[in-house]
PyMOL Python script that loads the backbone (N, CA, C, O; Angstrom):
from pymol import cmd

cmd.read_pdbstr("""\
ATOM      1  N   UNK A   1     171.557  50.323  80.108  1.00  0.00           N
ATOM      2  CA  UNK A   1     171.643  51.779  80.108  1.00  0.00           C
ATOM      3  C   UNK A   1     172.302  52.234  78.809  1.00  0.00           C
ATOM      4  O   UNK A   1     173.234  51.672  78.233  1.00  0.00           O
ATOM      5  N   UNK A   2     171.619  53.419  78.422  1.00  0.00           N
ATOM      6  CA  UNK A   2     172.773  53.920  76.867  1.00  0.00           C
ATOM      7  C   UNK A   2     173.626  53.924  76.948  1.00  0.00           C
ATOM      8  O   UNK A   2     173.895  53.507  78.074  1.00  0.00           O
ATOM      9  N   UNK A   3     174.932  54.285  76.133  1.00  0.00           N
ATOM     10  CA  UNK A   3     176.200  54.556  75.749  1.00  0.00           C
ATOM     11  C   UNK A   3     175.802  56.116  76.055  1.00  0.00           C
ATOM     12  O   UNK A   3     176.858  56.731  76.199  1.00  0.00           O
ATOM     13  N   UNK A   4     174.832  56.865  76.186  1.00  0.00           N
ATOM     14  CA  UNK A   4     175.199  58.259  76.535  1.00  0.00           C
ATOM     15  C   UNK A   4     173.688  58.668  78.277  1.00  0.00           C
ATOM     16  O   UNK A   4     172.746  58.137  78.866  1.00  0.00           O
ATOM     17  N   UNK A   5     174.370  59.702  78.261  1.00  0.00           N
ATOM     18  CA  UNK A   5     173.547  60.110  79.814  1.00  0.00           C
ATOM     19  C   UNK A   5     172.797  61.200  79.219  1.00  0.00           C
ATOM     20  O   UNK A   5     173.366  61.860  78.349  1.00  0.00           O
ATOM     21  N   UNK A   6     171.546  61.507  79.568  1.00  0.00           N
ATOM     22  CA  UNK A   6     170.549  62.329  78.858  1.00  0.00           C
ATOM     23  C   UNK A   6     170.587  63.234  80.252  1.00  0.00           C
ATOM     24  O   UNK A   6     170.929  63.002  81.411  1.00  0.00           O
ATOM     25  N   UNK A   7     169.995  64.523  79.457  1.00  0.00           N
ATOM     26  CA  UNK A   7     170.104  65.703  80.972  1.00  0.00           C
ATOM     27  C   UNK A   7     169.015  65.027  82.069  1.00  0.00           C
ATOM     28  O   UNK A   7     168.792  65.893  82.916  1.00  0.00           O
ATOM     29  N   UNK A   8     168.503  64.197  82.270  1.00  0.00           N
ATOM     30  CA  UNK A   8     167.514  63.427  83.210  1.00  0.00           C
ATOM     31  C   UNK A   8     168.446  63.058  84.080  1.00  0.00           C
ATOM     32  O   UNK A   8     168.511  63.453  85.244  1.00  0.00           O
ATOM     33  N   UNK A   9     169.323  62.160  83.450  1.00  0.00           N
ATOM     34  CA  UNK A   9     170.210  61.195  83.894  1.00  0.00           C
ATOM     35  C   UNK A   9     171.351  61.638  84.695  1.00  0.00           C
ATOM     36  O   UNK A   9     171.804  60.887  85.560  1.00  0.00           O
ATOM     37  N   UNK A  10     171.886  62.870  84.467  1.00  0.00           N
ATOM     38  CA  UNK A  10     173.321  63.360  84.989  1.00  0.00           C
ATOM     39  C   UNK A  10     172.000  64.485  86.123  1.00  0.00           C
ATOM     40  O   UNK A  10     172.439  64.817  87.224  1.00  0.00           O
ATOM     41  N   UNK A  11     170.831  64.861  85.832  1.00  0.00           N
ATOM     42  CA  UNK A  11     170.027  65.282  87.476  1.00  0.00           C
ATOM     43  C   UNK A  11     170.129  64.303  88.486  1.00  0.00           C
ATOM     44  O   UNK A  11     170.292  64.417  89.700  1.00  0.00           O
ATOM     45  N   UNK A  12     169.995  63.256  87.709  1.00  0.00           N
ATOM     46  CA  UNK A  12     169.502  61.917  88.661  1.00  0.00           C
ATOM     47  C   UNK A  12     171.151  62.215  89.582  1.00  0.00           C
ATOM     48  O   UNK A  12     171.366  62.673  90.704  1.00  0.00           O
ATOM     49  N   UNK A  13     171.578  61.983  89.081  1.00  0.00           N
ATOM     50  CA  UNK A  13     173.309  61.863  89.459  1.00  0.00           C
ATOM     51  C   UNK A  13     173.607  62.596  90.241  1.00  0.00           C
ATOM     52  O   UNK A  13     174.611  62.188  90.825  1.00  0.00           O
ATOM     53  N   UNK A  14     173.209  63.674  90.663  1.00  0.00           N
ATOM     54  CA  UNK A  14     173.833  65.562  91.076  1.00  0.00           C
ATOM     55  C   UNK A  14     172.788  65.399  92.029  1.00  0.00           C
ATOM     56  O   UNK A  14     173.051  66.001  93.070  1.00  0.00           O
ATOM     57  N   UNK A  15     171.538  64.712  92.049  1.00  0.00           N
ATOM     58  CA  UNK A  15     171.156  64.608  92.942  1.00  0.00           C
ATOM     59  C   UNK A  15     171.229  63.361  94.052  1.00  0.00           C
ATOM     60  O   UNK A  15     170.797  63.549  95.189  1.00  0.00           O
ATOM     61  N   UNK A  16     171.744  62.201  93.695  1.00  0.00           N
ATOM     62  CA  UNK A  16     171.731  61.088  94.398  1.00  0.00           C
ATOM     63  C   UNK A  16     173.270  61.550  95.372  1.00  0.00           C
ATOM     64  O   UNK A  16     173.405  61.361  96.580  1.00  0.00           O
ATOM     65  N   UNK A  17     174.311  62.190  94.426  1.00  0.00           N
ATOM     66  CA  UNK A  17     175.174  62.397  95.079  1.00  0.00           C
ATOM     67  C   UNK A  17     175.401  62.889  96.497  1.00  0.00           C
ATOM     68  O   UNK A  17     176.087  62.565  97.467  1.00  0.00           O
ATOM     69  N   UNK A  18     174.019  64.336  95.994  1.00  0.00           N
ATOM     70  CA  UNK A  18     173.894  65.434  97.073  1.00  0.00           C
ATOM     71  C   UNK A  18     172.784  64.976  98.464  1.00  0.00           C
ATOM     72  O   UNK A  18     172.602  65.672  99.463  1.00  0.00           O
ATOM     73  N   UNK A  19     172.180  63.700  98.194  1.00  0.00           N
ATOM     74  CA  UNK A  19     171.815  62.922  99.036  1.00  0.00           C
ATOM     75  C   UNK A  19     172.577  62.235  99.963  1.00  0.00           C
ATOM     76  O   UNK A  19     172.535  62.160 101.191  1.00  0.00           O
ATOM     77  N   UNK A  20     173.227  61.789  99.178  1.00  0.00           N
ATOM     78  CA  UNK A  20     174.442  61.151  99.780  1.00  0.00           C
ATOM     79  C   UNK A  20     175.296  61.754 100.871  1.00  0.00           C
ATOM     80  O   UNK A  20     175.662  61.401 101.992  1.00  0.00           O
ATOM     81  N   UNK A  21     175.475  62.865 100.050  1.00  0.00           N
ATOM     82  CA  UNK A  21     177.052  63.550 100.929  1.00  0.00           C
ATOM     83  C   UNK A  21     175.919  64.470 102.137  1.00  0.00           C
ATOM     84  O   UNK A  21     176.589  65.027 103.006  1.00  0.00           O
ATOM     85  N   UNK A  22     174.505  64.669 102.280  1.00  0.00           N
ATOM     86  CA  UNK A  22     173.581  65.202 102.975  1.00  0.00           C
ATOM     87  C   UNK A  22     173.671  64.310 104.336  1.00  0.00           C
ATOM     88  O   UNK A  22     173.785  64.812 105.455  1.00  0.00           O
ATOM     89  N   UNK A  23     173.596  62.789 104.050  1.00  0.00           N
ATOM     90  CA  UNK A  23     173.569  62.017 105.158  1.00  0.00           C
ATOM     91  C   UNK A  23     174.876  61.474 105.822  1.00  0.00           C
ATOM     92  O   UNK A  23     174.755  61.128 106.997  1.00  0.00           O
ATOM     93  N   UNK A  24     175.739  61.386 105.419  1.00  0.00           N
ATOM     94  CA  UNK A  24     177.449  61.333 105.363  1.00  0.00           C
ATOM     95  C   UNK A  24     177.277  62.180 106.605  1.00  0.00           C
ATOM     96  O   UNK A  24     177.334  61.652 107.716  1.00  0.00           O
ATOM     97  N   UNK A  25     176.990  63.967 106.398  1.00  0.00           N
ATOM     98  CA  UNK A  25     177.472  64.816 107.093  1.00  0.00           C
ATOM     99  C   UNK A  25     176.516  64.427 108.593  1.00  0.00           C
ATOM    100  O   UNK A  25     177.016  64.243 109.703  1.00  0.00           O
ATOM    101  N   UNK A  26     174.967  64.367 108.238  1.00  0.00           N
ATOM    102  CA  UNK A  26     174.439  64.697 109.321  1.00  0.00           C
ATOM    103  C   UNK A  26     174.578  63.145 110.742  1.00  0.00           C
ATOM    104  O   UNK A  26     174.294  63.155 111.939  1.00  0.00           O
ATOM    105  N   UNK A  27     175.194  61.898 109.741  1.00  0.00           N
ATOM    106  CA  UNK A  27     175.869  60.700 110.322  1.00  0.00           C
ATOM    107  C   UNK A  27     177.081  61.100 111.133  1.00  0.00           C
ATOM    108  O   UNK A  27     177.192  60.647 112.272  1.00  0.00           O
ATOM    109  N   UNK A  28     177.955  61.876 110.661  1.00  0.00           N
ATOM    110  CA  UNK A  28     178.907  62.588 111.400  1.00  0.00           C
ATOM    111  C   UNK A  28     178.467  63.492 112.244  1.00  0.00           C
ATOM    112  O   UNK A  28     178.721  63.210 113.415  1.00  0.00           O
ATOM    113  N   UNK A  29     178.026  64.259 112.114  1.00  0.00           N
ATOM    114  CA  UNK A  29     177.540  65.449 113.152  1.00  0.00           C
ATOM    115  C   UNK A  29     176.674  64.503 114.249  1.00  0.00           C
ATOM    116  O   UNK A  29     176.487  65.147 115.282  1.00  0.00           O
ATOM    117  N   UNK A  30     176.327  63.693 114.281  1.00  0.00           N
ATOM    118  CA  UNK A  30     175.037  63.056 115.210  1.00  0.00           C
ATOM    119  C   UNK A  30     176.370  62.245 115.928  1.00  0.00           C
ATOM    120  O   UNK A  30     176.403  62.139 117.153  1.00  0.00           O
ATOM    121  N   UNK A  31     177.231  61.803 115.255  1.00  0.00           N
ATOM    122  CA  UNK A  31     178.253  60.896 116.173  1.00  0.00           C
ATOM    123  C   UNK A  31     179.647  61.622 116.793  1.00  0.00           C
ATOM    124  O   UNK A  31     180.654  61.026 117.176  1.00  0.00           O
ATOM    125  N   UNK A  32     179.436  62.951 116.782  1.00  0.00           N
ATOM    126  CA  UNK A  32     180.096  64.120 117.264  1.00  0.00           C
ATOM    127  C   UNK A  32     178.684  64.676 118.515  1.00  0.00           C
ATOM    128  O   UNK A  32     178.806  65.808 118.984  1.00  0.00           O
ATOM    129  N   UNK A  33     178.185  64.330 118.692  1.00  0.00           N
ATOM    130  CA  UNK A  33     176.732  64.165 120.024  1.00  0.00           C
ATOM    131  C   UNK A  33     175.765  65.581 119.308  1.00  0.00           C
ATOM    132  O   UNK A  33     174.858  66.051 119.994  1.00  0.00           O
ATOM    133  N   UNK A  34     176.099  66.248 117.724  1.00  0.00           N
ATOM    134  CA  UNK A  34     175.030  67.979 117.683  1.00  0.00           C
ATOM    135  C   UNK A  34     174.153  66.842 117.468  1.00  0.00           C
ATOM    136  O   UNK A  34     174.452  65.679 117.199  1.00  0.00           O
ATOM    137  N   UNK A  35     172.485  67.639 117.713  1.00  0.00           N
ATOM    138  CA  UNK A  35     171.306  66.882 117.442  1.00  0.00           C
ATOM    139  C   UNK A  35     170.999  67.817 116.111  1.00  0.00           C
ATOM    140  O   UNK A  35     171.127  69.040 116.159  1.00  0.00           O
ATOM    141  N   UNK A  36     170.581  67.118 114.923  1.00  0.00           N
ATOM    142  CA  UNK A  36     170.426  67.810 114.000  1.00  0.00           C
ATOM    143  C   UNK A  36     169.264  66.724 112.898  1.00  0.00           C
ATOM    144  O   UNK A  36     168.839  65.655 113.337  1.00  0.00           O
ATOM    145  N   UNK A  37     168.985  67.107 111.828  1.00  0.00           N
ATOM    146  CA  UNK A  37     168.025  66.658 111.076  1.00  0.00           C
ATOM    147  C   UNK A  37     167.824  67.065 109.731  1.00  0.00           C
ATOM    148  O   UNK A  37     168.150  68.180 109.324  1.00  0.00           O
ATOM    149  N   UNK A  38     167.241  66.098 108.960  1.00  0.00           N
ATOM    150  CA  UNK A  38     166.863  66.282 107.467  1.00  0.00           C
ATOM    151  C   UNK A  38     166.165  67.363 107.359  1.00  0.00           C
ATOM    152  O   UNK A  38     165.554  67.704 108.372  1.00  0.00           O
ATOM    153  N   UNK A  39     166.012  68.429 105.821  1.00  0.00           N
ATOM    154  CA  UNK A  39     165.173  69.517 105.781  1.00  0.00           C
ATOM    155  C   UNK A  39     164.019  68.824 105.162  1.00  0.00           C
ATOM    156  O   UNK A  39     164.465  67.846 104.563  1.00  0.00           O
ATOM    157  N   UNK A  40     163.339  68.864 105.099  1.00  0.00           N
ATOM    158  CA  UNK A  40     162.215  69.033 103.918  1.00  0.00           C
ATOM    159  C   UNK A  40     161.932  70.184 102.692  1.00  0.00           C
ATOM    160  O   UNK A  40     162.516  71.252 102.880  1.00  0.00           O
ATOM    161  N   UNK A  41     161.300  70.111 101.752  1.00  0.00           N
ATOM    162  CA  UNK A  41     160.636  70.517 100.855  1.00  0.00           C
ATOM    163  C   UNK A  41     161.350  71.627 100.413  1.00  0.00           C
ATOM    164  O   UNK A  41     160.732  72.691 100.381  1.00  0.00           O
ATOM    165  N   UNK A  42     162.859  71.609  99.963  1.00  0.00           N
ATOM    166  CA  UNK A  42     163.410  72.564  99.794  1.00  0.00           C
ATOM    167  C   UNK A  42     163.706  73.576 100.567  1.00  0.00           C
ATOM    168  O   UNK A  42     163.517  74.674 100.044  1.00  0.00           O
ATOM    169  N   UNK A  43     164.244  73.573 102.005  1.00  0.00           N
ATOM    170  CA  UNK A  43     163.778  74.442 102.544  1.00  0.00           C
ATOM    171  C   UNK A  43     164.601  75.544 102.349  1.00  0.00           C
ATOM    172  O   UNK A  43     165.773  75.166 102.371  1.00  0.00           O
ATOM    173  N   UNK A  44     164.488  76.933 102.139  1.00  0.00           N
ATOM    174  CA  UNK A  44     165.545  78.052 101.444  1.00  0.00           C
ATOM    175  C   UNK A  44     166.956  77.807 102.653  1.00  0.00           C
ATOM    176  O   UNK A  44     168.119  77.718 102.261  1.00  0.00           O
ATOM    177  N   UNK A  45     166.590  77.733 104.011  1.00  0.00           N
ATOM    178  CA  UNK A  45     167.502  77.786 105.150  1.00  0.00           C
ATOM    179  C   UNK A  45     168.614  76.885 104.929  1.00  0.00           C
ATOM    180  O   UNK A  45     169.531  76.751 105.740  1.00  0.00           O
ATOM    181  N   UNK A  46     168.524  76.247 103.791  1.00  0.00           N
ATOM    182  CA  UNK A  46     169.590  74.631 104.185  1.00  0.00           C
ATOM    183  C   UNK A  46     169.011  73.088 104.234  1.00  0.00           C
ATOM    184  O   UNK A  46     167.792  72.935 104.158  1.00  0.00           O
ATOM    185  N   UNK A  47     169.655  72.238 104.328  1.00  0.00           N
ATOM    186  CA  UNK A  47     169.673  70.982 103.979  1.00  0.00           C
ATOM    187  C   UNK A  47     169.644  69.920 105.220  1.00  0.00           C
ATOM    188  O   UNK A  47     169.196  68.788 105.400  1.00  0.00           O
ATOM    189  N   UNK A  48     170.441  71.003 106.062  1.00  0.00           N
ATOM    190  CA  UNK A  48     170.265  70.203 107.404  1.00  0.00           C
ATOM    191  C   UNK A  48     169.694  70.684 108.788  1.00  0.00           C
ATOM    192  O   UNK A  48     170.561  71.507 109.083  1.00  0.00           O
ATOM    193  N   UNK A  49     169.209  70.694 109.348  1.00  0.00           N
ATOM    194  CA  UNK A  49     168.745  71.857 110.838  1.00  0.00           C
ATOM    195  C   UNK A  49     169.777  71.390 111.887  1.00  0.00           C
ATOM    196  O   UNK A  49     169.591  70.351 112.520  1.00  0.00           O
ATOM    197  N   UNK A  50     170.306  71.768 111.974  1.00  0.00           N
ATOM    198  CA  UNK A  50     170.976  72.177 113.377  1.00  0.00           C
ATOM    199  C   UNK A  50     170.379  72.551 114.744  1.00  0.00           C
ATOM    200  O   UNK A  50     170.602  73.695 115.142  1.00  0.00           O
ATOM    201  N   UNK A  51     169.752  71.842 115.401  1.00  0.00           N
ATOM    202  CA  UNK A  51     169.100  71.837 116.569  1.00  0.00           C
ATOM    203  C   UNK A  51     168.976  72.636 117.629  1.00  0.00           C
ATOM    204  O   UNK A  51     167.909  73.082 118.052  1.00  0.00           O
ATOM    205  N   UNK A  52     170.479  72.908 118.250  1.00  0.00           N
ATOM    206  CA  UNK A  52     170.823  73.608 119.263  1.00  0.00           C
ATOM    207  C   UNK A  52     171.523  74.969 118.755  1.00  0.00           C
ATOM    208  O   UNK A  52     172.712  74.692 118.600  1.00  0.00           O
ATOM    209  N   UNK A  53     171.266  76.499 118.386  1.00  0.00           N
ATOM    210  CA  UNK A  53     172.254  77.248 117.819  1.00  0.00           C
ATOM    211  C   UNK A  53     173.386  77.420 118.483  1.00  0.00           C
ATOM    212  O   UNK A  53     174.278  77.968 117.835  1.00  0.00           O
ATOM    213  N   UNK A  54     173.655  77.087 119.702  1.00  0.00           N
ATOM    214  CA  UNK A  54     174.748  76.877 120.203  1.00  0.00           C
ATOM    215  C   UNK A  54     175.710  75.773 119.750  1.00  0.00           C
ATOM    216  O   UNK A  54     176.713  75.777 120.465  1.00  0.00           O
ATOM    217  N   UNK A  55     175.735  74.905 118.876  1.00  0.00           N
ATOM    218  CA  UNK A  55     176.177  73.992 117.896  1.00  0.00           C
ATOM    219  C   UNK A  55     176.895  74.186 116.612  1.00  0.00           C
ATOM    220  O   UNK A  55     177.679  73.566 115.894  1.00  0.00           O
ATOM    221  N   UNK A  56     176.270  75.330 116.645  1.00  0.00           N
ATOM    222  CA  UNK A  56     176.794  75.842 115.195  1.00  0.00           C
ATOM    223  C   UNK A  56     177.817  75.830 115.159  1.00  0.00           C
ATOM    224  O   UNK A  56     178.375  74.913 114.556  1.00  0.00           O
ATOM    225  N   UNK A  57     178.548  76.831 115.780  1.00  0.00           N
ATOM    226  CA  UNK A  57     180.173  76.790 115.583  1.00  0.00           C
ATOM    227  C   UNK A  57     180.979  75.559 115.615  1.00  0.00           C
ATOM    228  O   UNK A  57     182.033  75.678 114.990  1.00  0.00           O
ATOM    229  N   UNK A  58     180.753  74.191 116.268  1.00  0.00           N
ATOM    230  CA  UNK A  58     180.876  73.181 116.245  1.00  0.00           C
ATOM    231  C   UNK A  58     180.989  72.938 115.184  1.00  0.00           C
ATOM    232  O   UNK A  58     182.086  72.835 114.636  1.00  0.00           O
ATOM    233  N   UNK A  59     179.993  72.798 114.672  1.00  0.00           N
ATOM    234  CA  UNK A  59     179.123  72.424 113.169  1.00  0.00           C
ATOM    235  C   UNK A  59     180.163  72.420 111.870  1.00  0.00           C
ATOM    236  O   UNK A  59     180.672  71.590 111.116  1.00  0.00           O
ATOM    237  N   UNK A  60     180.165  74.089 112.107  1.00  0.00           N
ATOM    238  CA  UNK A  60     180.769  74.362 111.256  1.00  0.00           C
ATOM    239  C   UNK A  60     182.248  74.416 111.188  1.00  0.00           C
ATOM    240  O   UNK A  60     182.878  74.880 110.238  1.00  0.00           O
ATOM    241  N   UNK A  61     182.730  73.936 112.208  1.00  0.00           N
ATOM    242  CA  UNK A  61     184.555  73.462 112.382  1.00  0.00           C
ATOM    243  C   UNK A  61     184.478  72.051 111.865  1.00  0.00           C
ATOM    244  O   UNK A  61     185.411  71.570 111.223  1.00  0.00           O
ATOM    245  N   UNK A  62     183.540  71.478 112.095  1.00  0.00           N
ATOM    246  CA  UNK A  62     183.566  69.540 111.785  1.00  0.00           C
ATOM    247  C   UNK A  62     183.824  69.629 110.157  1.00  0.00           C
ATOM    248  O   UNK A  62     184.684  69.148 109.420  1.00  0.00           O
ATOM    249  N   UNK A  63     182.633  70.501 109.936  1.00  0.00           N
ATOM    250  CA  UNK A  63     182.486  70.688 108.332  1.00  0.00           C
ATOM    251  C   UNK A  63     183.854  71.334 107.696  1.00  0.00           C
ATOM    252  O   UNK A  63     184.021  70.912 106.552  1.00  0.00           O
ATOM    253  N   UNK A  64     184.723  72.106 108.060  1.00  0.00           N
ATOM    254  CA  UNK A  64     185.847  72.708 107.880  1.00  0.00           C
ATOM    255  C   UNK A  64     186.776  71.648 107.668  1.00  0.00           C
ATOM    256  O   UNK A  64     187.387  71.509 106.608  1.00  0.00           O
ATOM    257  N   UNK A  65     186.906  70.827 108.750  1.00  0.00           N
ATOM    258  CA  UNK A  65     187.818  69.549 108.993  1.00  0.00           C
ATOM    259  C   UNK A  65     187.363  68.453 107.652  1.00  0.00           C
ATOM    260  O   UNK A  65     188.021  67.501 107.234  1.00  0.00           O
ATOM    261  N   UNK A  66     186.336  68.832 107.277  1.00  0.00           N
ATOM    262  CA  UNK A  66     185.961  67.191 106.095  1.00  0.00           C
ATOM    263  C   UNK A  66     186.505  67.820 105.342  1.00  0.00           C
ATOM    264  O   UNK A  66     187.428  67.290 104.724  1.00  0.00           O
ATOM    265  N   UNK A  67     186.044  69.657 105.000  1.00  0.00           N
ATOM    266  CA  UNK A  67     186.730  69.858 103.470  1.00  0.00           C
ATOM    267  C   UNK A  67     188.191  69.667 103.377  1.00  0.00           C
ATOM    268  O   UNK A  67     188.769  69.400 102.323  1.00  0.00           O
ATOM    269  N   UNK A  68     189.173  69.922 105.345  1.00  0.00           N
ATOM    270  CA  UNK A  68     190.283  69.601 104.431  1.00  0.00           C
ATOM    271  C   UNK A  68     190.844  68.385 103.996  1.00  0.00           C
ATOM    272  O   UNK A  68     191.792  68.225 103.226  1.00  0.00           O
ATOM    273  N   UNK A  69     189.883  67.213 104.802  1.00  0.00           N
ATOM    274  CA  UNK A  69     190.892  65.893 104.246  1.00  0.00           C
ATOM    275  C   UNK A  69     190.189  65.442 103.093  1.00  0.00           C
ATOM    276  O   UNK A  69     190.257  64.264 102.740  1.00  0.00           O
ATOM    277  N   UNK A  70     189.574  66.223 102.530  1.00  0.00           N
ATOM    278  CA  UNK A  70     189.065  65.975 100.675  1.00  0.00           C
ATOM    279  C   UNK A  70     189.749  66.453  99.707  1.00  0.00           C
ATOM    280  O   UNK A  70     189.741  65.968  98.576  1.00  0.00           O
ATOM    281  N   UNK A  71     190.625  67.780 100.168  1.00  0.00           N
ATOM    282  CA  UNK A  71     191.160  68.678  99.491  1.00  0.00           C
ATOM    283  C   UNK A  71     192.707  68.092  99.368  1.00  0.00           C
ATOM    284  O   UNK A  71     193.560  68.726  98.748  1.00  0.00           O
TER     285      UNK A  71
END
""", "prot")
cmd.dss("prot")
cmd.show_as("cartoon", "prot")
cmd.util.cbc("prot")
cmd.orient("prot")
């Protein structure tokens, strides 16, 4: 690999990451019992579907709880 990262290279990056931290969450949320799933094709709604809308609020406390033990 070069001594430098070409703008290809740091996409590649920003995106493998955001793959990453995509399945992290929805691995957690599935072992917290929400039923949820990958988006496809960009979808404008988000990254992950959330199954049940009664989940949400769930959802979004789990997700609350990761940012704070990152922070």
């Amino acid at each position: 690999m070069p001594d430098f990262m070409s703008d290809e290279d740091r996409m590649i990056e920003i995106l493998i990451k955001h793959r990453d931290l995509k399945r992290f969450v929805i691995k957690k949320l599935k072992e917290e019992g929400i039923s949820c799933q990958e988006t496809t094709k960009n979808d404008p709604k988000g990254d992950i579907l959330i199954v049940n809308p009664e989940d949400v609020a769930r959802v979004k406390e789990i997700i609350n709880q990761m940012q704070n033990k990152s922070n």
